[in-house]
PASEBA-1860 file (N, C-alpha, C; in nm, 3 decimals):
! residues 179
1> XXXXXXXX> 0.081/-0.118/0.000/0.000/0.000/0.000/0.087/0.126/0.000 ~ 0.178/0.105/0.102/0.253/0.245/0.077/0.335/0.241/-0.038 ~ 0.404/0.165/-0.117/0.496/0.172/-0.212/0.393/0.200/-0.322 ~ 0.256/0.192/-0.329/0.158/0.224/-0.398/0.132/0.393/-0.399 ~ 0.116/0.404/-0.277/0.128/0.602/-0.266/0.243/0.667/-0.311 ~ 0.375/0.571/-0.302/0.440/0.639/-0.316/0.457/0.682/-0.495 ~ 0.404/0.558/-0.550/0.441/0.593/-0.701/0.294/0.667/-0.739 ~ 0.222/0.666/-0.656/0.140/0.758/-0.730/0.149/0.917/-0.723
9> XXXXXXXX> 0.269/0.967/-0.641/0.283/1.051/-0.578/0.395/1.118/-0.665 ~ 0.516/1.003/-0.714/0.579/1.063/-0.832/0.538/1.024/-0.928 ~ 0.435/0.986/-0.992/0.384/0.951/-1.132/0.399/1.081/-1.230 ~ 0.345/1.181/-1.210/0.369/1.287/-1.259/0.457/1.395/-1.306 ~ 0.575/1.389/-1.174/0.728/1.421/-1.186/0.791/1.354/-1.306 ~ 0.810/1.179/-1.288/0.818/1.081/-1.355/0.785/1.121/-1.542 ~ 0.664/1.127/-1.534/0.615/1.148/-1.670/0.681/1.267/-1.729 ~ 0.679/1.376/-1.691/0.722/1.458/-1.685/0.853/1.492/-1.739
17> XXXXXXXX> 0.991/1.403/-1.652/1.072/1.411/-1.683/1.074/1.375/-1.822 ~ 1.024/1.225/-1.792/1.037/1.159/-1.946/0.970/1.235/-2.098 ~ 0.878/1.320/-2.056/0.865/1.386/-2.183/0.930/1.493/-2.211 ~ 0.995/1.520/-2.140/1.175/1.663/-2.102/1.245/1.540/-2.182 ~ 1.270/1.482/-2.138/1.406/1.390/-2.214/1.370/1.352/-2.337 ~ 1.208/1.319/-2.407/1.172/1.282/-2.529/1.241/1.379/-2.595 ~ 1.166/1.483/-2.569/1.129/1.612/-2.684/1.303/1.652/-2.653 ~ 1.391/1.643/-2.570/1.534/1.688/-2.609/1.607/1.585/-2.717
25> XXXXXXXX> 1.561/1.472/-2.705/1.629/1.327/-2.784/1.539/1.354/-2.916 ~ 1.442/1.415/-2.906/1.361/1.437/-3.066/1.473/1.501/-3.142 ~ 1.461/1.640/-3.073/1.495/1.768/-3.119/1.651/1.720/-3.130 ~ 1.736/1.669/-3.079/1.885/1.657/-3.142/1.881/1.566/-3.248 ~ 1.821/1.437/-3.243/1.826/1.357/-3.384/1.711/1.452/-3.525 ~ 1.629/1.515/-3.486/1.600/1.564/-3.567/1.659/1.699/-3.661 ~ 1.779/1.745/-3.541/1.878/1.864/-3.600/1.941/1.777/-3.670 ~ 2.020/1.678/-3.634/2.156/1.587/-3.679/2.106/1.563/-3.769
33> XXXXXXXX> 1.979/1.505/-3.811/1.983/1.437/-3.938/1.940/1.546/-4.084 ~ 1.851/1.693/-4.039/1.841/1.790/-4.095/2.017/1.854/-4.177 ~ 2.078/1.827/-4.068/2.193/1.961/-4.120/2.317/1.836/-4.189 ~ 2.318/1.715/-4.140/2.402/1.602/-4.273/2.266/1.622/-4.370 ~ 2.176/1.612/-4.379/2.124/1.632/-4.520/2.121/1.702/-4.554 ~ 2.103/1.836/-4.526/2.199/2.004/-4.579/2.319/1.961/-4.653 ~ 2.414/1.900/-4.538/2.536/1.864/-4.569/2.581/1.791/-4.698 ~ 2.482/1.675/-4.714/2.471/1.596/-4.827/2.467/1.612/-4.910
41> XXXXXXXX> 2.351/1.707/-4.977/2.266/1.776/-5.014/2.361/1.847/-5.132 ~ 2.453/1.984/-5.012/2.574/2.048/-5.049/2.690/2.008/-5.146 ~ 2.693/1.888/-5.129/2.845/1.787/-5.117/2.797/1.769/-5.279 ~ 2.688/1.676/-5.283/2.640/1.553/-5.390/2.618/1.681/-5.523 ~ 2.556/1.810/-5.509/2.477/1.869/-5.615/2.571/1.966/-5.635 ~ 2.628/2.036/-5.506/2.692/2.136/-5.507/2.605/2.302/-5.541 ~ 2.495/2.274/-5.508/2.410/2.396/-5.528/2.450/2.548/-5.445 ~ 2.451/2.490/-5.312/2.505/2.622/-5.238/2.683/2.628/-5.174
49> XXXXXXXX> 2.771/2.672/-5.190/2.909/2.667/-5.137/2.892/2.668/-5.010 ~ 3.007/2.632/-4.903/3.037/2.593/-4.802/2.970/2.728/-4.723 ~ 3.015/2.829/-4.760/2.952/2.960/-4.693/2.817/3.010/-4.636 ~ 2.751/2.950/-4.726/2.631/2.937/-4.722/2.584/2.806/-4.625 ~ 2.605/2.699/-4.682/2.549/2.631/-4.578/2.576/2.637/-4.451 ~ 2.702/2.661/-4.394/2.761/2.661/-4.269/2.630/2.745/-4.218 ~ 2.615/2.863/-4.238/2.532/2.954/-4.160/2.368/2.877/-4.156 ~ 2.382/2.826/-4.265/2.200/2.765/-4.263/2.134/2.592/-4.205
57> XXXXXXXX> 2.300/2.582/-4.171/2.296/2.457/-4.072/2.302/2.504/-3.930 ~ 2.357/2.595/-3.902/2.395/2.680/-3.770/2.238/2.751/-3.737 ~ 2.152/2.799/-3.838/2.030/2.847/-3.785/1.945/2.746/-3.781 ~ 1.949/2.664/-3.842/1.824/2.537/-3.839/1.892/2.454/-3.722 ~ 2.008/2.464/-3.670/2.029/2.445/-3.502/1.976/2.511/-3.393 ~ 1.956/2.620/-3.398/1.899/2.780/-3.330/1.753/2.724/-3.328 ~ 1.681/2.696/-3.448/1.549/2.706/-3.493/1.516/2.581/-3.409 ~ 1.564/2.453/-3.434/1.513/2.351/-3.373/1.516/2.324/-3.204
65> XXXXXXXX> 1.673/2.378/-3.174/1.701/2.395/-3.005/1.580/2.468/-2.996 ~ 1.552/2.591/-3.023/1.491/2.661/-2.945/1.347/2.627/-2.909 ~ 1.305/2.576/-3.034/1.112/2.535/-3.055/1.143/2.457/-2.922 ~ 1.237/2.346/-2.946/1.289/2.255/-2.820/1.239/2.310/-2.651 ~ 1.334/2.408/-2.629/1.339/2.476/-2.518/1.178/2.504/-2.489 ~ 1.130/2.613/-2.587/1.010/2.635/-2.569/0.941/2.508/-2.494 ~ 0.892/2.446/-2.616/0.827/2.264/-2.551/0.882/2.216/-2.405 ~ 0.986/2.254/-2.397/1.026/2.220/-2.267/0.967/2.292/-2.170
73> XXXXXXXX> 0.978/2.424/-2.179/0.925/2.519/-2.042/0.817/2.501/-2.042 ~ 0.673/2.457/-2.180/0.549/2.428/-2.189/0.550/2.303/-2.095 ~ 0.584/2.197/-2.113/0.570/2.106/-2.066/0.604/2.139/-1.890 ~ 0.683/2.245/-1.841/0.761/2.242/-1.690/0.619/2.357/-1.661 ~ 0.538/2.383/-1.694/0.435/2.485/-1.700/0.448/2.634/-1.713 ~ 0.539/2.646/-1.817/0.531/2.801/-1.787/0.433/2.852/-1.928 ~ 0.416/2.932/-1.953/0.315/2.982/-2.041/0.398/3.056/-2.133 ~ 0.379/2.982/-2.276/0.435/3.079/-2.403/0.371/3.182/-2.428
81> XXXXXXXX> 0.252/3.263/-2.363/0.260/3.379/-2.344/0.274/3.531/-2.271 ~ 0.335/3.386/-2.168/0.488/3.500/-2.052/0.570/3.527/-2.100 ~ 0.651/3.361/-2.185/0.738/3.402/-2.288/0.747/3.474/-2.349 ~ 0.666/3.505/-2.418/0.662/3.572/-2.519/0.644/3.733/-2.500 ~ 0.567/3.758/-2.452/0.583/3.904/-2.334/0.701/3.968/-2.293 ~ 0.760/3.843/-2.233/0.900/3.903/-2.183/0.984/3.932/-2.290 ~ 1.005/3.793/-2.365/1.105/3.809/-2.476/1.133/3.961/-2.590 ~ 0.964/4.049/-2.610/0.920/4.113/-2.648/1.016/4.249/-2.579
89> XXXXXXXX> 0.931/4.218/-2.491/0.956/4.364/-2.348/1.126/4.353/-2.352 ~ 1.177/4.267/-2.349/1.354/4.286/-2.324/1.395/4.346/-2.451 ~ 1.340/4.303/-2.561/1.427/4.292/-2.669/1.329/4.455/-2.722 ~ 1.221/4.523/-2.694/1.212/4.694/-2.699/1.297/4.767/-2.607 ~ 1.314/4.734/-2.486/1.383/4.803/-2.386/1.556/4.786/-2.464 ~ 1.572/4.693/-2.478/1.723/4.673/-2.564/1.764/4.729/-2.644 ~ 1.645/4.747/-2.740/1.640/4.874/-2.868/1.640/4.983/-2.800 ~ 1.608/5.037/-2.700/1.583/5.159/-2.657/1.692/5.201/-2.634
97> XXXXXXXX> 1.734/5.170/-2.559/1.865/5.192/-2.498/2.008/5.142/-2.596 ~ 1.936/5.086/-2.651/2.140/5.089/-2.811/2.132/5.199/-2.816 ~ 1.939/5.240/-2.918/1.950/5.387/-3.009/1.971/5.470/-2.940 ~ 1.939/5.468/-2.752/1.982/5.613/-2.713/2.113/5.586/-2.688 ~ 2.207/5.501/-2.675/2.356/5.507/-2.643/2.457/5.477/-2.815 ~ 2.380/5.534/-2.889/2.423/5.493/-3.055/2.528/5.612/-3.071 ~ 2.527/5.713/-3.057/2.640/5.805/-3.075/2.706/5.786/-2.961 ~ 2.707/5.776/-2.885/2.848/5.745/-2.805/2.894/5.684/-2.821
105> XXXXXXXX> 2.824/5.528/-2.841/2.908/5.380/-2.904/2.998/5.365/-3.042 ~ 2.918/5.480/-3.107/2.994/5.497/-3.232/3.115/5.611/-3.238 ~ 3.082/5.698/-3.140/3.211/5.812/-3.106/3.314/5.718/-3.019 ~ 3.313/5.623/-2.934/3.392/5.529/-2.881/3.449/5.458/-2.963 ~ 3.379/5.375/-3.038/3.427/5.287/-3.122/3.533/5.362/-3.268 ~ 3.480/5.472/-3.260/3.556/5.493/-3.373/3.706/5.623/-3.329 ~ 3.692/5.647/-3.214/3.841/5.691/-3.127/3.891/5.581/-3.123 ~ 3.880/5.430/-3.120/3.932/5.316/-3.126/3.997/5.323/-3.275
113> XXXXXXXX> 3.929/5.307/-3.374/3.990/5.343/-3.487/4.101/5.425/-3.533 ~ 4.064/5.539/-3.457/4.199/5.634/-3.441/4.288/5.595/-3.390 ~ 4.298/5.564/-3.265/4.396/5.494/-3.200/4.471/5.384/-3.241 ~ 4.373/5.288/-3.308/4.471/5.152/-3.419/4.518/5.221/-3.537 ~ 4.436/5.259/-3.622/4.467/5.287/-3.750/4.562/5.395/-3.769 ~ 4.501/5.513/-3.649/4.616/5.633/-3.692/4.611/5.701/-3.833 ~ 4.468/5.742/-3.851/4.479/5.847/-3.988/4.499/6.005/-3.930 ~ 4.537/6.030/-3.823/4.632/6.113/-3.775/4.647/6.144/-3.604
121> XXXXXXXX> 4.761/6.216/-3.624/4.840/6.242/-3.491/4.819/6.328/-3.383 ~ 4.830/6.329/-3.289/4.893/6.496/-3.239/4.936/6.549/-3.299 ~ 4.949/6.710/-3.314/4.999/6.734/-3.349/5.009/6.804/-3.529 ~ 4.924/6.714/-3.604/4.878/6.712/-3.706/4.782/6.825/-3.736 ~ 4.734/6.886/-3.883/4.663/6.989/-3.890/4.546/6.882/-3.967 ~ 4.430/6.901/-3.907/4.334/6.830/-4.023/4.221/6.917/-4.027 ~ 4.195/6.910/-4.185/4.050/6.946/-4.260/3.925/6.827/-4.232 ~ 3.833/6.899/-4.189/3.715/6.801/-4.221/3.618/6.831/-4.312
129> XXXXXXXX> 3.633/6.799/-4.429/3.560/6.874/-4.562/3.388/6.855/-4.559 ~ 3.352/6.949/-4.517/3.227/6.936/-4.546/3.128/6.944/-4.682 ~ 3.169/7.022/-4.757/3.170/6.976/-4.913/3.237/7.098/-4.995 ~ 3.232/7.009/-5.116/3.364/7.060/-5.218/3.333/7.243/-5.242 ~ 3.227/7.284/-5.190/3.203/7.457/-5.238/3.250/7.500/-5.075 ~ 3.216/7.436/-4.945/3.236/7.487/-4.858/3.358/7.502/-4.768 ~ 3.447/7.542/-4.665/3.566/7.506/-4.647/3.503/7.438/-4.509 ~ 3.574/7.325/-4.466/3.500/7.243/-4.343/3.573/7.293/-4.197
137> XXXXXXXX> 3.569/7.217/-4.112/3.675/7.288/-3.957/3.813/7.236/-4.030 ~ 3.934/7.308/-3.972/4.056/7.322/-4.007/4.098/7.357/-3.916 ~ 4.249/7.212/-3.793/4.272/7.281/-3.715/4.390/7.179/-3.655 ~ 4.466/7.243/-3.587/4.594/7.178/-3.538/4.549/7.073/-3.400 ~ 4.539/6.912/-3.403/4.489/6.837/-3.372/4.542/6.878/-3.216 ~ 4.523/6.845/-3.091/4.635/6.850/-2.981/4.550/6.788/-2.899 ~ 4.443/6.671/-2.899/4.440/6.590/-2.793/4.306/6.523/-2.872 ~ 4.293/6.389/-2.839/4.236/6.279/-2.867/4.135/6.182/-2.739
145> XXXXXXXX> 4.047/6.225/-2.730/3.999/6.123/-2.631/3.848/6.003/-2.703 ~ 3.802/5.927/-2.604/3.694/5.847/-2.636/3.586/5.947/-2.739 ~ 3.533/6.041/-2.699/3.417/6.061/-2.763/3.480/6.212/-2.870 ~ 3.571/6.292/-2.804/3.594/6.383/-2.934/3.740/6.401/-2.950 ~ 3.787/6.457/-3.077/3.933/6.499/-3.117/3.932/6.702/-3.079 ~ 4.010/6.733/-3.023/4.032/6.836/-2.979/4.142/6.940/-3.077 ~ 4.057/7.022/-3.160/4.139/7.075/-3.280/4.181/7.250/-3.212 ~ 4.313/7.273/-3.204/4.301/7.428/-3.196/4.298/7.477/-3.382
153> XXXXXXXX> 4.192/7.591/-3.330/4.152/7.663/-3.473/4.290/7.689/-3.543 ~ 4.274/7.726/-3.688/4.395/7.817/-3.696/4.270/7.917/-3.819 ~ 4.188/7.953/-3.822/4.168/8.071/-3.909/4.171/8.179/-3.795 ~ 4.212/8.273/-3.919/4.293/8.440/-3.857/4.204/8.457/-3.773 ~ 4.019/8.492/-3.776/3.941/8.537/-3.695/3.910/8.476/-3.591 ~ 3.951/8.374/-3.552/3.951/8.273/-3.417/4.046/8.163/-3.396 ~ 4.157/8.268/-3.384/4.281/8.226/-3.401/4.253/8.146/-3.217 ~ 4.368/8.047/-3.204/4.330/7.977/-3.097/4.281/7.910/-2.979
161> XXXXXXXX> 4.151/7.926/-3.104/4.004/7.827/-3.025/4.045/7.713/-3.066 ~ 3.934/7.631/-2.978/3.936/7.516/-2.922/3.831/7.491/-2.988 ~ 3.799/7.347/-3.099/3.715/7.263/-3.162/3.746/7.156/-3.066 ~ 3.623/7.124/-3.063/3.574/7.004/-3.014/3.526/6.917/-3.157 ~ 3.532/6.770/-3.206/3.501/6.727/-3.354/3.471/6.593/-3.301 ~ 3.350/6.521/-3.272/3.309/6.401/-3.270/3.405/6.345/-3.369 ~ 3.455/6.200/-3.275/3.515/6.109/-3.338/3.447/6.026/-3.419 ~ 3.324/6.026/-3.483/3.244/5.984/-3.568/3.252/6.077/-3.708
169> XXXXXXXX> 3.256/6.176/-3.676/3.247/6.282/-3.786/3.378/6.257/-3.908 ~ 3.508/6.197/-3.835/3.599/6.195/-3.907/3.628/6.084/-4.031 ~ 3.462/5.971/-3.961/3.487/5.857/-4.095/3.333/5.921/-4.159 ~ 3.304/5.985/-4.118/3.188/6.037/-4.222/3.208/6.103/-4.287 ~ 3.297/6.232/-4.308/3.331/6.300/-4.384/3.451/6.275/-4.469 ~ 3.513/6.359/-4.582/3.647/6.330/-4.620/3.752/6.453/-4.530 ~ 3.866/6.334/-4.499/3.920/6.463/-4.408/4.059/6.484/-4.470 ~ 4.131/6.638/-4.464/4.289/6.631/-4.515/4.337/6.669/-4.434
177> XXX> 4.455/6.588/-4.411/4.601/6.621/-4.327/4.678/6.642/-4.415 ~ 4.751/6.730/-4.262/4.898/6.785/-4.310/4.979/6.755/-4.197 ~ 5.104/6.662/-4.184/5.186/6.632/-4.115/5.271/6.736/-4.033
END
């Protein structure tokens, strides 16, 4: 009697697991045998080059794990439309916050550029041409940080001011140095 309560007590856990372990043993023989027949597929006809498939065996891995996962948390009770809510809500809030941190990331990233590449120095005089009728800022470079390049002026009427020039501005525009 009691070894009777007791399995009726994990019957459910039990089942449970076992349909967690189905649907993971589905979902890998059903990737494996999807992406060698990609593979095959590739090899025998030669329709798409290696380039191609690599990436479209790599997402039909993504595609199948994930349905996977899903089925899984369905089955552990959570609701695909918590999931889905959340997944939503993270991934607007995520957007929100790149596009508002998008010029800095790109004024960072591209003082990085400066710093490897070195399309100029301290020291250096650079043009930033704003277009071919107009004359752009023009100015003796003298300090470099994350978000701007620090130009002293040199035209006669504001003779040594201080430009400030987003480090973005310099791969957007065409710029000329003078050593």
């Amino acid at each position: 009697m009691e070894q009777l309560e007791l399995l009726v007590a994990w019957r459910e856990p039990l089942i449970r697991a076992g349909q967690v372990l189905l649907i993971i043993l589905l979902a890998w023989i059903a990737q494996r045998i999807l992406t060698r027949a990609i593979s095959r597929l590739g090899e025998r006809y030669s329709l798409l080059p290696q380039e191609v498939l690599q990436p479209l065996r790599g997402l039909l891995r993504w595609l199948i794990m994930g349905s996977a996962f899903m089925l899984v948390l369905e089955r552990l009770g959570v609701s695909a439309t918590v999931l889905w809510t959340a997944l939503t809500g993270f991934t607007a809030v995520a957007a929100v916050a790149f596009f508002a941190i998008w010029s800095v990331l790109s004024n960072m990233f591209c003082a990085l550029l400066i710093f490897t590449m070195g399309p100029f120095r301290i020291g250096d005089t650079v043009e930033v041409i704003d277009s071919a009728d107009k004359p752009g800022v023009k100015g003796r470079v003298i300090a470099i940080n994350l978000f701007y390049t620090t130009l002293q002026d040199l035209a006669e009427d504001a003779a040594g001011a201080l430009l400030q020039v987003p480090n973005s501005l310099f791969f957007q525009k065409s710029v000329r140095r003078w050593r």
